[in-house]
C-alpha positions in Angstrom: 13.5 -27.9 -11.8 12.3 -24.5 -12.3 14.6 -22.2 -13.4 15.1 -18.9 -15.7 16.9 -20.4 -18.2 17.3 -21.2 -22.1 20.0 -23.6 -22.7 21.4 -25.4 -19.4 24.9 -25.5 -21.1 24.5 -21.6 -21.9 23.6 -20.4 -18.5 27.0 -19.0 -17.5 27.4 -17.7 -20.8 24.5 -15.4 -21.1 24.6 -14.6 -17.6 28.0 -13.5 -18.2 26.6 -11.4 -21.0 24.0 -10.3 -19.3 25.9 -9.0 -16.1 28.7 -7.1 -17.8 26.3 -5.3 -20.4 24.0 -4.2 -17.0 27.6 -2.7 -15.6 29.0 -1.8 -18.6 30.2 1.7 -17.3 32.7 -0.6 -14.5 33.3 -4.1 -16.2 34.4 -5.5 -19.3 34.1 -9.2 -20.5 37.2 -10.9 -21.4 37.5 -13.0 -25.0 35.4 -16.2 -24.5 34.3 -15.1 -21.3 37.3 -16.5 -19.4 37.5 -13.6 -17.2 35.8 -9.8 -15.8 37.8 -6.9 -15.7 37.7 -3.3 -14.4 37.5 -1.4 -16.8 40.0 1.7 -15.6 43.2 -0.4 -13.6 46.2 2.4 -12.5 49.2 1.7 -14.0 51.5 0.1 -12.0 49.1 -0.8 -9.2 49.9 -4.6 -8.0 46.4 -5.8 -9.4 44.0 -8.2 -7.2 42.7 -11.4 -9.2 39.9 -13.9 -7.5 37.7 -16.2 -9.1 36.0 -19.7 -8.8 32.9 -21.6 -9.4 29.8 -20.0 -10.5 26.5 -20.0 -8.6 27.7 -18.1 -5.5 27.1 -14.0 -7.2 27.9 -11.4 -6.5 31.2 -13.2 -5.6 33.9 -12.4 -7.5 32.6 -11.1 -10.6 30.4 -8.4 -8.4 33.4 -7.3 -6.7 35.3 -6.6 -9.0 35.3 -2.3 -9.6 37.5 0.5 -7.7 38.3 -0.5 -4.2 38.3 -4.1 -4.8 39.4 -7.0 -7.3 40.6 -6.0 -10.5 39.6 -9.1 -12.5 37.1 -12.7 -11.8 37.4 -15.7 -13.6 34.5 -17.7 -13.5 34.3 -21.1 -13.9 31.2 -23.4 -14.6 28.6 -23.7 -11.6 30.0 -24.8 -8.4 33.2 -25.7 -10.7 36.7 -24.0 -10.4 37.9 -21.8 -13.2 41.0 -22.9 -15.3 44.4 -22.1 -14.9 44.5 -20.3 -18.7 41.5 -18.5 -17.2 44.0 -16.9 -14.7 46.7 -16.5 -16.6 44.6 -14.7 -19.5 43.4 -12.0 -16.6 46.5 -11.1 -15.5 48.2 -10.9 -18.7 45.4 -8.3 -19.5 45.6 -6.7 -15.9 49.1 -6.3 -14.5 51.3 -3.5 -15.5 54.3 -3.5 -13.1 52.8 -3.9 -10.0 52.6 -7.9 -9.9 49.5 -10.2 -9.1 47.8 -11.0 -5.8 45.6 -14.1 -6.0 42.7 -14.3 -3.3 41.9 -18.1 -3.6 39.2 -19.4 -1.4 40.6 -23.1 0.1 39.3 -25.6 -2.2 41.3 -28.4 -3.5 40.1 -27.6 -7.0 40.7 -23.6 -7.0 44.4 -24.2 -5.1 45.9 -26.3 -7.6 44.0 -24.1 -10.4 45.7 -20.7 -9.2 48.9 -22.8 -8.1 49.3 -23.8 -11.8 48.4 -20.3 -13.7 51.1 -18.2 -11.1 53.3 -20.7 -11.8 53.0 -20.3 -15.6 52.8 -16.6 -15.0 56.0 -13.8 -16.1 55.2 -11.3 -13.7 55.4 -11.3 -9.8 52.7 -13.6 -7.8 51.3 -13.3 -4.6 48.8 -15.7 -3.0 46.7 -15.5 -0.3 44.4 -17.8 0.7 41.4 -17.5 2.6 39.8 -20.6 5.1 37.5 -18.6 7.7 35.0 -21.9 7.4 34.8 -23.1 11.5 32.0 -25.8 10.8 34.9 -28.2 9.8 38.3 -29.0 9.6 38.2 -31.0 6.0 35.4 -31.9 3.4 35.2 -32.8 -0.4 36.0 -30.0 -1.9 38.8 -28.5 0.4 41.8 -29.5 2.3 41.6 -28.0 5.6 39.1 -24.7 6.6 36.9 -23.9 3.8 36.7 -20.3 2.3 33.1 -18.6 2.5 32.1 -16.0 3.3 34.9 -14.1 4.9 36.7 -14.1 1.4 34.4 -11.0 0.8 36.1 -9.1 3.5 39.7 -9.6 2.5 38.9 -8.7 -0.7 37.5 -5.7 0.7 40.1 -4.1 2.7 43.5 -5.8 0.8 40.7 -3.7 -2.4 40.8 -0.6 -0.6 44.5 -1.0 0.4 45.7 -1.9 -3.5 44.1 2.0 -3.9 46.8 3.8 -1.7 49.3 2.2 -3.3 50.8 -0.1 -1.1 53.3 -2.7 -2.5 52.8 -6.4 -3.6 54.5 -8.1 -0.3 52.2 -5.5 2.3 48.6 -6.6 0.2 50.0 -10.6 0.8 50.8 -9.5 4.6 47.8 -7.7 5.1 45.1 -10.5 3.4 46.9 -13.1 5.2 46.1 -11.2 8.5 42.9 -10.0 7.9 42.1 -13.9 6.7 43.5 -14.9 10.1 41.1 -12.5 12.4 38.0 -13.9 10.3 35.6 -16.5 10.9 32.4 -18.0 9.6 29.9 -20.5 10.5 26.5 -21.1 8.4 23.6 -23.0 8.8 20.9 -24.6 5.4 17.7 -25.2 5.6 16.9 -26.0 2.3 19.3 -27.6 -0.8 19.8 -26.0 -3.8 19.9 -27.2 -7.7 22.5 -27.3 -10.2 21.2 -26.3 -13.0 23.5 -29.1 -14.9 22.0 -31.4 -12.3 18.5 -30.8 -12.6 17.6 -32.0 -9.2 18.3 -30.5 -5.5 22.1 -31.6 -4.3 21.0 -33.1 -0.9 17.8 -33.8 0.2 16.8 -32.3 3.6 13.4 -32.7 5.8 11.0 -29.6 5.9 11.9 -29.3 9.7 15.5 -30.2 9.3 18.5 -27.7 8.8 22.2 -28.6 7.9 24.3 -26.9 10.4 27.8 -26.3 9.4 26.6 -26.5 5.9 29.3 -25.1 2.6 28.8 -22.7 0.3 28.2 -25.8 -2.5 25.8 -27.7 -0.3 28.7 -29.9 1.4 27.6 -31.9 4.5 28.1 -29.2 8.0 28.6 -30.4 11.4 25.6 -31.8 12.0 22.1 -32.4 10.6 19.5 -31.5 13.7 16.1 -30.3 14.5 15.0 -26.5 12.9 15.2 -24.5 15.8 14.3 -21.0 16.3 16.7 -18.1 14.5 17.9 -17.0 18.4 19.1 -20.5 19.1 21.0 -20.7 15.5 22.5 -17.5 16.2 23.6 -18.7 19.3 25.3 -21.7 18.1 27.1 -20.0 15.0 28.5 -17.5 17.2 29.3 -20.1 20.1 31.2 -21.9 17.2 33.2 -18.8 16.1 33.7 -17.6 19.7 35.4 -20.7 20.2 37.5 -21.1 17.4 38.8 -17.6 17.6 39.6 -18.5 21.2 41.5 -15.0 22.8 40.9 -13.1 19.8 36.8 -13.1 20.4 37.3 -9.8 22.0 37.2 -6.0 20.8 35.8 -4.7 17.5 34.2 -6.4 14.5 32.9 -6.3 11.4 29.8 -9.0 11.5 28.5 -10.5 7.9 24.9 -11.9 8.0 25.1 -13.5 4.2 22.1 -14.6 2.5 22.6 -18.3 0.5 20.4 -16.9 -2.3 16.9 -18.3 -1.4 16.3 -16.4 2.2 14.2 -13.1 2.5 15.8 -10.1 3.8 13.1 -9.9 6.8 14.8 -13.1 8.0 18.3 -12.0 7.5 17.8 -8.4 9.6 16.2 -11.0 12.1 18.9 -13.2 12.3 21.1 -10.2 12.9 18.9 -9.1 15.4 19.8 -11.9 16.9 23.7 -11.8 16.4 23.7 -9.0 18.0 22.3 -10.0 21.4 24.6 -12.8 21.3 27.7 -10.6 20.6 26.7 -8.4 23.3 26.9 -10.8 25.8 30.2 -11.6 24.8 31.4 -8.6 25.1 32.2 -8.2 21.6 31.2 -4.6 19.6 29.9 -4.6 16.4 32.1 -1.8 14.2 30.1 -2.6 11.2 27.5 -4.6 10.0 26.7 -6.2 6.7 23.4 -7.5 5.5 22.2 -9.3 2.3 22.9 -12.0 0.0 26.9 -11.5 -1.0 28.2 -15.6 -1.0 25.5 -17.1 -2.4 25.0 -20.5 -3.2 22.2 -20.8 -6.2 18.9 -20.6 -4.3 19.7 -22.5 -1.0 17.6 -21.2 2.1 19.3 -20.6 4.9 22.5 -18.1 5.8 26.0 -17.8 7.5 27.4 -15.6 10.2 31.4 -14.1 9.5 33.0 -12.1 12.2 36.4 -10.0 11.6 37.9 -8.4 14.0 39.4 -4.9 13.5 41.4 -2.7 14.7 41.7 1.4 13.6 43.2 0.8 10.3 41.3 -2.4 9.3 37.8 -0.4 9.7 39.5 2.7 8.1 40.1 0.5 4.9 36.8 -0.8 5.2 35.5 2.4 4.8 37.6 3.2 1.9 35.5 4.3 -0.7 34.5 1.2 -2.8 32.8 1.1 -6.6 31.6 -2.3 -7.6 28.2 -3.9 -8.8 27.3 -5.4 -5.3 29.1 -3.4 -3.2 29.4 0.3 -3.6 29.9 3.2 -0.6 31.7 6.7 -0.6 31.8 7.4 -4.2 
């Protein structure tokens, strides 16, 4: 295992350190590291709280600023943060405006979040995000998954929180936004906890996992590597089908990087999304490149479509100040 590190047992600590000293003028670090918070919050603005297992930066922690969360908590590598991690960020958040919980569907995070708003004295919210198509259950989630397309809500429910919409329209609005989202992603290499010291699956050099999660978790299938047309094909086939009458209109298309796959290859592989979306009739609004939902160093990417309307894209838009996501400020 190769690795930048110094202690393994440190590395969330100092990296911790590390990202909220580099963002010092957005972000502040809360005692014992248990949570990130903006540093400016507007009174009585219902505050948006997300969090969960380290290893997949920038999410949360890098989307937390003006137009988006308000507060991370972070747990240990691939490992859900703690319920008094929670409820420590939004006793130091909310002021009147009550909590809204983005929770990506994991069995761990769920009961996590379920156990902090319930210990809670302020007004909870919950919306929770499964946009995962590759498969209906797996070991870490009951139901969809929540990837890639948690970055989205987060977005727009961000830039929504701004205007000053209530608590009950952010729940109504992440919960439809979460429902017009969907994300398929393909590995072609493992990556290694750094706990673990050794990759988490073991894959052939002309293998890929397709259907693969966001911690390594087994896809759909385990096939032949194929060229990055045919993979784009498949992804979208996959989402196109779930989404069923929806696949039709505007979106907003994601090509997310895993951590370990060149930038080249993810403008090609959106290249390639976008032949395939024009031949289903589908127009990209907006398009997002780079490594947002990461997953350590693993090779390999995923594909999210959301489908908009006027106000969705206008939200998108919205002006938005974080440390991996910034625009109109």
């Amino acid at each position: 295992m190769k690795k930048l590190i110094n202690v393994t047992d440190q590395v969330l600590t100092e990296s911790l350190s590390g990202f909220v000293s580099a963002h010092a003028d957005l972000l502040e670090l809360g005692a014992e590291g248990k949570f990130v918070r903006r540093k400016q919050i507007k009174p009585g603005k219902p505050v948006l709280i997300s969090g969960g297992g380290s290893g997949h930066e920038p999410l949360h922690g890098g989307f937390v600023g003006h137009g988006m969360l308000d507060a991370a908590c972070p747990g240990q590598v691939f490992t859900s943060p703690t319920p008094d991690q929670m409820l420590e960020a939004m006793q130091a958040t909310e002021s009147g405006g009550g909590v809204l919980l983005i929770v990506k569907n994991y069995e761990g995070d769920v009961m996590n979040f379920e156990m902090a708003a319930e210990m809670a004295e302020c007004e909870v919210a919950t919306v929770l995000t499964d946009d995962d198509v590759a498969v209906e259950t797996s070991t870490y989630s009951t139901g969809r998954r929540g990837v890639a397309g948690t970055m989205i809500v987060e977005k727009i429910v961000g830039a929504a929180a701004e205007t000053g919409r209530d608590l009950a329209a952010l729940k109504a609005l992440g919960d439809r936004v979460n429902q017009q989202t969907r994300s398929m992603g393909v590995a072609l290499t493992s990556c290694t906890v750094p706990a673990a010291g050794s990759p988490t699956f073991q894959i052939g050099e002309n293998e890929m996992e397709m259907g693969v999660g966001i911690h390594g978790e087994p896809g759909r299938k385990r096939v032949a590597l194929a060229e990055a047309k045919d993979i784009a094909a498949e992804m979208i086939g996959a989402i196109r089908k779930d989404f069923g009458d929806q696949a039709k209109g505007n979106a907003i298309t994601l090509v997310n990087g895993f951590g370990g796959t060149p930038l080249m290859e993810l403008y090609l592989m959106h290249h390639c999304v976008e032949q395939e979306l024009v031949r289903s009739g589908i127009t990209i609004a907006r398009s997002l490149v780079g490594n947002f939902v990461t997953s350590l160093e693993m090779a390999g990417c995923s594909v999210t479509l959301s489908m908009v309307d006027d106000e969705l894209l206008g939200l998108w838009d919205a002006p938005v100040h974080t440390a991996g996501l910034r625009w109109g400020m």
